[in-house]
ROTORMI-714895 format. One record per residue (C-alpha): residue number from 1; residue in three letters; chain; x, y, z. Coordinates in pm, whole numbers. Layout:
% residues N
+-----+---------+--------+--------+--------+--------+
: num : residuo : cadena :      x :      y :      z :
+-----+---------+--------+--------+--------+--------+
: NUM :     ALA :      A :      X :      Y :      Z :
...
+-----+---------+--------+--------+--------+--------+
END
This chain:
% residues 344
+-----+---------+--------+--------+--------+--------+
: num : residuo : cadena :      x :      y :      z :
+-----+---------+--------+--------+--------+--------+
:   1 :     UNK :      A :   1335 :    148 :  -3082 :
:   2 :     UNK :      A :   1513 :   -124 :  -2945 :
:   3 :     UNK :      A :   1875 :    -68 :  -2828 :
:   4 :     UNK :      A :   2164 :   -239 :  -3019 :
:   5 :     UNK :      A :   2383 :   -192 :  -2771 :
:   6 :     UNK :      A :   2422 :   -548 :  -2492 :
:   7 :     UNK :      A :   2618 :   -346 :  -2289 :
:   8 :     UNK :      A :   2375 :    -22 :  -2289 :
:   9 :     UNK :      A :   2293 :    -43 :  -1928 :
:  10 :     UNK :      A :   2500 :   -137 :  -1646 :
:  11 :     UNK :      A :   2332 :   -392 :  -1404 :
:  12 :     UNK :      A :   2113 :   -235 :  -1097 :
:  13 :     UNK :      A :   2085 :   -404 :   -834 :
:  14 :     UNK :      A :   1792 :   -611 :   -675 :
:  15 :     UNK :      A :   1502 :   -421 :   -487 :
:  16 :     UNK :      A :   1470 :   -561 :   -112 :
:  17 :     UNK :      A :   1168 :   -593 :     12 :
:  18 :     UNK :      A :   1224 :   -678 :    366 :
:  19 :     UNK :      A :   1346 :  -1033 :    310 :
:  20 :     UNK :      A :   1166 :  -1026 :    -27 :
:  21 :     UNK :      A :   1392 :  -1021 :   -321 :
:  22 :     UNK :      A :   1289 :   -893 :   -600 :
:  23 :     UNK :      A :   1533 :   -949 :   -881 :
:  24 :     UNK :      A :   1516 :   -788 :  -1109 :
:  25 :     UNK :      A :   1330 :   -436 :   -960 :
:  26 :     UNK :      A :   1050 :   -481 :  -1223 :
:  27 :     UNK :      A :    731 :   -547 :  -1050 :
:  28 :     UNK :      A :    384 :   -599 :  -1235 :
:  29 :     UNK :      A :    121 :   -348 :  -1166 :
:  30 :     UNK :      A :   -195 :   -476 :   -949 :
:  31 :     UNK :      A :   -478 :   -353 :  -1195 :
:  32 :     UNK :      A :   -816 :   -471 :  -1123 :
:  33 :     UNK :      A :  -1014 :   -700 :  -1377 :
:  34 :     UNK :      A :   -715 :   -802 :  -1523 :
:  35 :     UNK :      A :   -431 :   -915 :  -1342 :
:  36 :     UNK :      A :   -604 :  -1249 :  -1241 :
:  37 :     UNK :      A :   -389 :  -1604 :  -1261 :
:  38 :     UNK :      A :   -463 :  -1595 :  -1607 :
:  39 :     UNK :      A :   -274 :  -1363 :  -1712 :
:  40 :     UNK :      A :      1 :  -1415 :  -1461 :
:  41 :     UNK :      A :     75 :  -1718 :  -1564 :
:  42 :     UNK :      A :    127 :  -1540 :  -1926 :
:  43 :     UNK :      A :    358 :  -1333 :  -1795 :
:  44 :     UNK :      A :    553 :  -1591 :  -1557 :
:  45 :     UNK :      A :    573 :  -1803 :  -1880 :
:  46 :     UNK :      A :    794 :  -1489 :  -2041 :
:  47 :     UNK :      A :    956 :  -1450 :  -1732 :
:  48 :     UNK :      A :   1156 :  -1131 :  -1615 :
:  49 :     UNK :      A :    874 :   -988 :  -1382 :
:  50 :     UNK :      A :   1081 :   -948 :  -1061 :
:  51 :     UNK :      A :    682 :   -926 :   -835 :
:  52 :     UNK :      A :    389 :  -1039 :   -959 :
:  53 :     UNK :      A :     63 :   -887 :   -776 :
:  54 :     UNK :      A :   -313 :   -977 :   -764 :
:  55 :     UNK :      A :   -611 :   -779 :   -867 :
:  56 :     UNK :      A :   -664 :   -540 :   -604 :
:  57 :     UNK :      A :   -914 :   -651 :   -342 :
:  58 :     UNK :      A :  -1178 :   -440 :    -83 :
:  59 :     UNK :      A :  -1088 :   -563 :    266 :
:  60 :     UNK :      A :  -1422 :   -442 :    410 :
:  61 :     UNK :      A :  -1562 :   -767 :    187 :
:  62 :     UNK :      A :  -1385 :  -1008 :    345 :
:  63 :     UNK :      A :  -1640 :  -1256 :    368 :
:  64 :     UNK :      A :  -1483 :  -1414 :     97 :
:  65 :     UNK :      A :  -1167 :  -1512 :    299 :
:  66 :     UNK :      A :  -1397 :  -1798 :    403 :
:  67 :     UNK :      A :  -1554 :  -1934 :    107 :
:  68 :     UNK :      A :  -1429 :  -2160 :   -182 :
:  69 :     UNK :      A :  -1194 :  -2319 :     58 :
:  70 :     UNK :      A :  -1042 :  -1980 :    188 :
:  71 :     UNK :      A :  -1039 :  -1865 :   -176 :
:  72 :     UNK :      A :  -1225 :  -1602 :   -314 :
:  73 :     UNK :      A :  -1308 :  -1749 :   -683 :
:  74 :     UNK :      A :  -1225 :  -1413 :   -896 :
:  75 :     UNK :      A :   -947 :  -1199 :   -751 :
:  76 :     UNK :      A :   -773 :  -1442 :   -495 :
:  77 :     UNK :      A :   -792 :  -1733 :   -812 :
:  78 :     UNK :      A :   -484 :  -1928 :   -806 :
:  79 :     UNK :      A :   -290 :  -1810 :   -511 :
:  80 :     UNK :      A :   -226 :  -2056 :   -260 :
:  81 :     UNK :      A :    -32 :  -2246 :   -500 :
:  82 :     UNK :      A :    114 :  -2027 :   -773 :
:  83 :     UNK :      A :    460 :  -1949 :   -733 :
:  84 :     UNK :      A :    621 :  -1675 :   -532 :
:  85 :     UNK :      A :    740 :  -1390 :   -459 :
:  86 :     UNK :      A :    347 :  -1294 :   -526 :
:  87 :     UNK :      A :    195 :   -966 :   -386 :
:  88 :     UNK :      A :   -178 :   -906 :   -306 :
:  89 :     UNK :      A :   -307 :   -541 :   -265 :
:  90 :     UNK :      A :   -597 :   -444 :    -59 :
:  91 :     UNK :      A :   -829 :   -133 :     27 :
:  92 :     UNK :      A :  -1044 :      9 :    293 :
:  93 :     UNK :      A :  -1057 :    324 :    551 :
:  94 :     UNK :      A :  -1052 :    124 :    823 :
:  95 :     UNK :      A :   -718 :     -5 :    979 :
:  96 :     UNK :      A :   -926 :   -330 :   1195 :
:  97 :     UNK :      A :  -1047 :   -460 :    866 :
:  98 :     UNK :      A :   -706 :   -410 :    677 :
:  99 :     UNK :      A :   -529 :   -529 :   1000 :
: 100 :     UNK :      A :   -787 :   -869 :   1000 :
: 101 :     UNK :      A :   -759 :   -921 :    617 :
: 102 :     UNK :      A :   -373 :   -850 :    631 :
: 103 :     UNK :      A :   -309 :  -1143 :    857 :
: 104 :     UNK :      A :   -529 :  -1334 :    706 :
: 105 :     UNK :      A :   -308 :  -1336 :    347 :
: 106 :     UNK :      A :     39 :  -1335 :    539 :
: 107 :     UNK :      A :    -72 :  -1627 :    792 :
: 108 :     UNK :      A :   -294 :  -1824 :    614 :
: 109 :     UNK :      A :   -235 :  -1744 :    205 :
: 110 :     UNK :      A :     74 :  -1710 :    292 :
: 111 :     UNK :      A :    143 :  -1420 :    -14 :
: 112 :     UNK :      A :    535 :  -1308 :     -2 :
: 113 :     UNK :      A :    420 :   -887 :     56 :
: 114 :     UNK :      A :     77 :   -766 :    140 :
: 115 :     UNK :      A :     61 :   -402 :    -46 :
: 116 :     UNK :      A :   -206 :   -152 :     80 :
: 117 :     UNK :      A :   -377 :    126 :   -206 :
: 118 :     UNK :      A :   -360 :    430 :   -128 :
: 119 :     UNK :      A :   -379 :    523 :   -471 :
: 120 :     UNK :      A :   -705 :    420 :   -694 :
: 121 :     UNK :      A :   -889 :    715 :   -800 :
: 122 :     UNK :      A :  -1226 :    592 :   -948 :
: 123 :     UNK :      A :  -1555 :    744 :   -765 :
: 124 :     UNK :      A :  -1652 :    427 :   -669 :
: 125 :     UNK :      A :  -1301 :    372 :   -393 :
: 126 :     UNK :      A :  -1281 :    750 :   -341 :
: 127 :     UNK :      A :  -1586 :    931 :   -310 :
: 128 :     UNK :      A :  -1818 :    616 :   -218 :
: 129 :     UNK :      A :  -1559 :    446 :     23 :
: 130 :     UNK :      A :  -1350 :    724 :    154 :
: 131 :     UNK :      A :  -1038 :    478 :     77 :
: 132 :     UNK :      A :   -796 :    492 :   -217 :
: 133 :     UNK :      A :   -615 :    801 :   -307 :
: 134 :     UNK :      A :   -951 :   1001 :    -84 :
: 135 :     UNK :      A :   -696 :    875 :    192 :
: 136 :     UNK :      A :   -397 :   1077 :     78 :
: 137 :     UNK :      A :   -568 :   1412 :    191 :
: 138 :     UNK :      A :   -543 :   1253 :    541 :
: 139 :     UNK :      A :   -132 :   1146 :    620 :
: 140 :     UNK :      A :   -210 :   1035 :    981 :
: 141 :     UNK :      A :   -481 :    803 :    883 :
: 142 :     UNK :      A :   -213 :    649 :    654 :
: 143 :     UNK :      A :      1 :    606 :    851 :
: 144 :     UNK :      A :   -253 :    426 :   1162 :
: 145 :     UNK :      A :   -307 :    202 :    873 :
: 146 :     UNK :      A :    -25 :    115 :    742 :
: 147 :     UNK :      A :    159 :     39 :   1077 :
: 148 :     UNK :      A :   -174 :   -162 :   1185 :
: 149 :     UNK :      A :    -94 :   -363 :    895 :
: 150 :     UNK :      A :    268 :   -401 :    980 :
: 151 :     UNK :      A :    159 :   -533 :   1334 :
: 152 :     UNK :      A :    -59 :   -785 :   1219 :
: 153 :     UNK :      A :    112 :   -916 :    959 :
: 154 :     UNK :      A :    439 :  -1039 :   1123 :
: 155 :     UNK :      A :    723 :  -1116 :    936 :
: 156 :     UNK :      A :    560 :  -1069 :    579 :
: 157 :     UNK :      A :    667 :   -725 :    459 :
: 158 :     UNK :      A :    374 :   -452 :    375 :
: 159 :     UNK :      A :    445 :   -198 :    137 :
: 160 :     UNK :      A :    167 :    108 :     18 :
: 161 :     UNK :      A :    112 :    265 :   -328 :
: 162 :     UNK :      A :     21 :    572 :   -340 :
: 163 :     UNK :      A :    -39 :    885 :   -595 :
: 164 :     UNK :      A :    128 :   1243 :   -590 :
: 165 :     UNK :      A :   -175 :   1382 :   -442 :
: 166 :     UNK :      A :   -536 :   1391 :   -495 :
: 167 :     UNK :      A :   -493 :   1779 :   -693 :
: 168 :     UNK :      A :   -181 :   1914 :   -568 :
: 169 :     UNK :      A :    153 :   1705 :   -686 :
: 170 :     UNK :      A :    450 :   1630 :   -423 :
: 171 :     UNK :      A :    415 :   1820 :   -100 :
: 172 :     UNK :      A :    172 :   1553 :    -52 :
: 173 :     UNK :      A :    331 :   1258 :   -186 :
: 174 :     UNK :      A :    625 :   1353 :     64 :
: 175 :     UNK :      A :    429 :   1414 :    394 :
: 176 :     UNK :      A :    253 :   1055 :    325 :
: 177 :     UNK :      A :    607 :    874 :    203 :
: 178 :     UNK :      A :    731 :    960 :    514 :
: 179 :     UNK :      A :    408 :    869 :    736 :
: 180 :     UNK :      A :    433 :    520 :    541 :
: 181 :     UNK :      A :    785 :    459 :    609 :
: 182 :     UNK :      A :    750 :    559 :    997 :
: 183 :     UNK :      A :    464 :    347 :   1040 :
: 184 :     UNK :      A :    715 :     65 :    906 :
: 185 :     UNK :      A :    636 :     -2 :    568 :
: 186 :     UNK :      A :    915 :   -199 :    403 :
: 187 :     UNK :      A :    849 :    -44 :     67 :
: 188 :     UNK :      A :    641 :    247 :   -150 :
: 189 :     UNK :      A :    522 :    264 :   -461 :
: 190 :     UNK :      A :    415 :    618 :   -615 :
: 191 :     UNK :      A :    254 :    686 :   -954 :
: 192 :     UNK :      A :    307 :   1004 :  -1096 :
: 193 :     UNK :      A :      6 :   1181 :  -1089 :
: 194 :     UNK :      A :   -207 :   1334 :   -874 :
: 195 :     UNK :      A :   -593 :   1144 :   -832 :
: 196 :     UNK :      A :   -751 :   1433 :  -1040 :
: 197 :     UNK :      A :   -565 :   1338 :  -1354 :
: 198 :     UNK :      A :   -691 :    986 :  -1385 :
: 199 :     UNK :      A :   -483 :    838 :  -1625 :
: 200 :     UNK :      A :   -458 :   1164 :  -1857 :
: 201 :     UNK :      A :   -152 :   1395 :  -1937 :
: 202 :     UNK :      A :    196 :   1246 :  -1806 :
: 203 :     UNK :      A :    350 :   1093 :  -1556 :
: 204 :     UNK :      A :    602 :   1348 :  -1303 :
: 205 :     UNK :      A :    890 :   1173 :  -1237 :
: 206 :     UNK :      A :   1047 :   1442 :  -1117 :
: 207 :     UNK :      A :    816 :   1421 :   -841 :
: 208 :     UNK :      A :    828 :   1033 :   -818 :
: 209 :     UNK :      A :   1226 :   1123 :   -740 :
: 210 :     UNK :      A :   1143 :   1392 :   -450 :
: 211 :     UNK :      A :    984 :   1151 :   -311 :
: 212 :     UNK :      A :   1202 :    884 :   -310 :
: 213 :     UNK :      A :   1449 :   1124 :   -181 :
: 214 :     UNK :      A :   1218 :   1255 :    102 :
: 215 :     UNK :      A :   1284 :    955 :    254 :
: 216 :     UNK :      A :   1582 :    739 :    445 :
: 217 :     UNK :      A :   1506 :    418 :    466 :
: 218 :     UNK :      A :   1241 :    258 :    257 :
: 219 :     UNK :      A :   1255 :    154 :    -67 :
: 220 :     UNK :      A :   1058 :    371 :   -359 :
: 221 :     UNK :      A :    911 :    179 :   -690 :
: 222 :     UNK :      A :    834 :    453 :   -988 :
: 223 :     UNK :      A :    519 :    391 :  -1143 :
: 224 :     UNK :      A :    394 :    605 :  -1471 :
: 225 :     UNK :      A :    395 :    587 :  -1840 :
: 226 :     UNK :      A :    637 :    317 :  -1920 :
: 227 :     UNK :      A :    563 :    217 :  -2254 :
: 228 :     UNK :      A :    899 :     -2 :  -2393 :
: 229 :     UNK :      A :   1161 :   -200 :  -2180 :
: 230 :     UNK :      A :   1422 :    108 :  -2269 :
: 231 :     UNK :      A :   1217 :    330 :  -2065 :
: 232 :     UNK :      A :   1174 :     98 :  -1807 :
: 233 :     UNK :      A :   1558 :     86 :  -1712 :
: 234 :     UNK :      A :   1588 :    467 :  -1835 :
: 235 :     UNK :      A :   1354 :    554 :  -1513 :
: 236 :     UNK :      A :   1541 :    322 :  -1310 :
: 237 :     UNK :      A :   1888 :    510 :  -1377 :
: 238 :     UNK :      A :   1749 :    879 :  -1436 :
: 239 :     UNK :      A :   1553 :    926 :  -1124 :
: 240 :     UNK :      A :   1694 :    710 :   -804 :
: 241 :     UNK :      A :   1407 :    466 :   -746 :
: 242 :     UNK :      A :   1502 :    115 :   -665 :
: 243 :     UNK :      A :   1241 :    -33 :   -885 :
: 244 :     UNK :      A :    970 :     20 :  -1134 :
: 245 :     UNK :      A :    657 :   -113 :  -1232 :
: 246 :     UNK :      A :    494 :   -172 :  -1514 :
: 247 :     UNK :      A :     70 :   -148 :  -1583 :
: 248 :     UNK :      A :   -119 :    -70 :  -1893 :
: 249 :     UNK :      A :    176 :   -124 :  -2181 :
: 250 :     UNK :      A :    211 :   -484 :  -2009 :
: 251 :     UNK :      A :   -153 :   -542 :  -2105 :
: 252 :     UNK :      A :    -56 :   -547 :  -2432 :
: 253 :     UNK :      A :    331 :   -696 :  -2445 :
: 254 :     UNK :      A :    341 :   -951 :  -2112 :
: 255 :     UNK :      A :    662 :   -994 :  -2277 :
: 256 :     UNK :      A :    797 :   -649 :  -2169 :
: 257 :     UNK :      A :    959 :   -806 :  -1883 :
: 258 :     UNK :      A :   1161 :   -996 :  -1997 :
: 259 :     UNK :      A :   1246 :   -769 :  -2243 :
: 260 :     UNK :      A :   1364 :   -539 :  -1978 :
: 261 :     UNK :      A :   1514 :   -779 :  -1763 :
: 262 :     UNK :      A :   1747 :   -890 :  -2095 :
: 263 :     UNK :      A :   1853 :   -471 :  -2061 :
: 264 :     UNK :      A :   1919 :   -485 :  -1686 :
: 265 :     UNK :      A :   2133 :   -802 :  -1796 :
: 266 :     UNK :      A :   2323 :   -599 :  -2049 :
: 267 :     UNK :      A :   2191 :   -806 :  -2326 :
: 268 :     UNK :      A :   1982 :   -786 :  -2641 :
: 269 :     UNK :      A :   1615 :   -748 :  -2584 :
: 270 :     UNK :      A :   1397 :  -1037 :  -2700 :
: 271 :     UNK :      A :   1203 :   -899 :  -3001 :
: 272 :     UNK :      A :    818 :   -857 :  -2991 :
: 273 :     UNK :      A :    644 :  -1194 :  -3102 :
: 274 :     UNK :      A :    519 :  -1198 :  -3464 :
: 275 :     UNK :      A :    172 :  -1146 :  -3501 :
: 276 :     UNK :      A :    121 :  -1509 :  -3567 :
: 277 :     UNK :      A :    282 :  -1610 :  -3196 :
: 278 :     UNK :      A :     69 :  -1287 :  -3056 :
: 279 :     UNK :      A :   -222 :  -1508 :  -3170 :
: 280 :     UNK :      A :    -77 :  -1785 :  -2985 :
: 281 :     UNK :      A :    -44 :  -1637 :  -2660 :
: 282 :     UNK :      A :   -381 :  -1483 :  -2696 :
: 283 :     UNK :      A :   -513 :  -1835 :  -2738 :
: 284 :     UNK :      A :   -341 :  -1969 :  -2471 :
: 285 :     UNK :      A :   -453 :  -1695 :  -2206 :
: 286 :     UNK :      A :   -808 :  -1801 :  -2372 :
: 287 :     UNK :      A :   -798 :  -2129 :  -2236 :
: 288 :     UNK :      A :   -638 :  -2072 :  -1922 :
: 289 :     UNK :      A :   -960 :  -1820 :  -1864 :
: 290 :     UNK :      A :  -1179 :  -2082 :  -2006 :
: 291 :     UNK :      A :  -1066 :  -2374 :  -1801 :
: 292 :     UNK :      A :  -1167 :  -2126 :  -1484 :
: 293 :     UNK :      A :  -1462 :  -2006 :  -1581 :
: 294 :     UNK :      A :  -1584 :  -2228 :  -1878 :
: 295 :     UNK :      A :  -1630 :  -2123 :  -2201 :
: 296 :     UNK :      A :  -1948 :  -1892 :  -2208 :
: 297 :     UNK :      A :  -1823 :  -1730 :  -1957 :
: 298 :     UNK :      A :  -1434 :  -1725 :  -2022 :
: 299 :     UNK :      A :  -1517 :  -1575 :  -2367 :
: 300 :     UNK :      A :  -1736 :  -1293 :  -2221 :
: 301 :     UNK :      A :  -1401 :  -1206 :  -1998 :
: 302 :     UNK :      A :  -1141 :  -1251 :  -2266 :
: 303 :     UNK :      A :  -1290 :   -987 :  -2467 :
: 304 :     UNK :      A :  -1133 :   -715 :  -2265 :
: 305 :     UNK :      A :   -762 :   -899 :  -2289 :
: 306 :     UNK :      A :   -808 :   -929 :  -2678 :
: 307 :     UNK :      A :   -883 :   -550 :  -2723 :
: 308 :     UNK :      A :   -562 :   -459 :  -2502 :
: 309 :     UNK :      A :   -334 :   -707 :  -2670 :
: 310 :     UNK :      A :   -417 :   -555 :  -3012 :
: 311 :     UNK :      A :   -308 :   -200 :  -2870 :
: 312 :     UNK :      A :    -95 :    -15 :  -3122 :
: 313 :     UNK :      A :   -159 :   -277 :  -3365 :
: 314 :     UNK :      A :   -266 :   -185 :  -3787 :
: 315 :     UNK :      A :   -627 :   -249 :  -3762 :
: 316 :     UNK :      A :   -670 :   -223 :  -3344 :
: 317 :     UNK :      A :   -983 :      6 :  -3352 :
: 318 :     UNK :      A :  -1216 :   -278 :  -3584 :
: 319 :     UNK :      A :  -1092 :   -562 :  -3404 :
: 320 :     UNK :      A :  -1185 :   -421 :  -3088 :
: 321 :     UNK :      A :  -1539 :   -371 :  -3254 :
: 322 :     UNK :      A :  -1582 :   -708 :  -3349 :
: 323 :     UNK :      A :  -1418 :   -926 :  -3057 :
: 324 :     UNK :      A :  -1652 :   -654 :  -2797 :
: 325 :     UNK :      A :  -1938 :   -792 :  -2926 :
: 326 :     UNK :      A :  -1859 :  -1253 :  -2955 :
: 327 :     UNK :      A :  -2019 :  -1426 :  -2761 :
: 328 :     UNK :      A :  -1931 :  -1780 :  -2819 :
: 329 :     UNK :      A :  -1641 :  -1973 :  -2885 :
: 330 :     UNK :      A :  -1624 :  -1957 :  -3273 :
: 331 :     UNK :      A :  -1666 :  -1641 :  -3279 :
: 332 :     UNK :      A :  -1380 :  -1542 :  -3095 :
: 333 :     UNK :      A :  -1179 :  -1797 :  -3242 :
: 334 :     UNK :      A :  -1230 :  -1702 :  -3564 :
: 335 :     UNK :      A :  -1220 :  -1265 :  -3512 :
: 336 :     UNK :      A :   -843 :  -1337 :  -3335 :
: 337 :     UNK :      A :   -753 :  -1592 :  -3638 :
: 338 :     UNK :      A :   -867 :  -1265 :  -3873 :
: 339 :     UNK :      A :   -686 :  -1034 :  -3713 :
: 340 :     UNK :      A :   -324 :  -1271 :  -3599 :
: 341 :     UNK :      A :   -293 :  -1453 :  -3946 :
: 342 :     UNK :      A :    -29 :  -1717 :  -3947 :
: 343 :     UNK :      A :    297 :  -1654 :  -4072 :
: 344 :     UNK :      A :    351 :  -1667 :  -4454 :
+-----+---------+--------+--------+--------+--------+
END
């Protein structure tokens, strides 16, 4: 339900992110295979995302730092010249490749906050790689990391997200907050749940806010189940953090930003766009994809986008079955015209 009320919420204040501002705190989740310049654009055209952030990237690959002009051509797409503040999150184990790779995007990419994951569960980052949230069962490692990080990276802030724990919520969340914020981390984010859970069951904030009170200094971004721009600035005042972000619901509604940037504002949220400008912003991200990676390809890796943008939508579950399976440019043209009609 969107809130009548302008004056609903009173205005919080900007997160700081060493001499990043991000205003407002609402910061858009790195989520790999999906937040590419694409779809950052989309959301920079509806505007209200305080921090955008790449897909995340494996440092121990960095081989790509020196090919397509410095530019890897998936994950890194885009960044030299988009505008900032822009974030870029990284993984590994080992603190010399994270150090190399961190100076690398603060020196020569020149990204506004290099962000290190300490929080990516899947088997591949985790059990394969020893890096992810495999690292939160170590604090001290996480802490030689991050403040390798910090060194190399000079005046360009780093900040960590992490999860409550790989299976056991808080206690370990707490011991690694305040590793991460000794080693000099100017900021933390923490998703509430532990490794274990995956995305299943729901978010502890409770837990987000021990955390954020375990610690003196740093900064603390919640992370977890926000699903409408009400509960977006509801976690913001409930539970202490100085910012939130925002993954999978943005998938579908870019526009939840600036939805919940209208709230912080104390104004009327923008309404969602009628299914027939839905189908124009699909359309849109299309081409953007397409004028990357060309058409056979760009329609291959638009599939994914469709399916999440029709999330919660009358019909989602046989328009995902049809626009899984195009594989040319008509095709997906005309499944997104079937399912967005134009306004009567």
């Amino acid at each position: 339900m969107i809130l009548s009320s302008p004056h609903a919420f009173p205005a919080i204040e900007p997160l700081r992110i060493g001499p990043v501002v991000v205003d407002p705190p609402i910061l858009q989740a790195p989520m790999a295979g999906y937040t590419n310049f694409a779809y950052r654009q989309v959301v920079r055209e509806f505007g209200g995302a305080g921090l955008l952030a790449t897909e995340m990237i494996a440092a121990r690959s960095a081989i790509w730092l020196e090919s397509a002009r410095g530019e890897h051509p998936d994950r890194l797409w885009g960044i030299r010249d988009e505008p900032r503040p822009l974030a870029v999150q990284m993984w590994d184990n080992d603190p010399d490749n994270l150090a190399a790779v961190g100076k690398r995007l603060a020196h020569d990419f020149r990204v506004s906050v290099v962000d290190l994951n300490f929080g990516c569960p899947v088997r591949q980052v985790t059990e394969k790689a020893h890096s992810g949230s495999w690292l939160l069962r170590d604090p001290d490692r996480v802490g030689t990391i991050v403040r390798r990080v910090v060194e190399a990276c000079g005046n360009v802030p780093v900040t960590a997200k992490i999860r409550l724990g790989c299976s056991d919520a808080c206690q370990t969340a707490i011991e690694v907050a305040q590793r991460v914020e000794e080693a000099g981390a100017a900021c933390l984010t923490v998703h509430g749940r532990v490794a274990a859970q995956f995305f299943t069951g729901e978010a502890n904030w409770e837990a987000i806010a021990a955390v954020k009170r375990s610690v003196s200094r740093m900064p603390v971004v919640g992370n977890g189940d926000i699903d409408s721009a009400e509960t977006a600035v509801r976690r913001l005042r409930e539970h202490g953090v100085d910012g939130v972000m925002i993954a999978r619901e943005a998938l579908a509604k870019p526009w939840i930003f600036a939805q919940a940037a209208a709230l912080l504002r104390g104004e009327p949220p923008p309404p969602d766009p009628t299914l027939a400008e839905q189908r124009e912003i699909v359309l849109h991200h299309y081409d953007l994809v397409c004028r990357r990676f060309g058409v056979e390809r760009g329609t291959l890796l638009m599939r994914k986008f469709a399916c999440a943008y029709a999330q919660g939508l009358p019909g989602a579950r046989d328009f995902r079955g049809r626009v899984s399976r195009v594989i040319t440019r008509d095709e997906f043209l005309d499944v997104v015209r079937d399912f967005f009609p134009r306004d009567p």
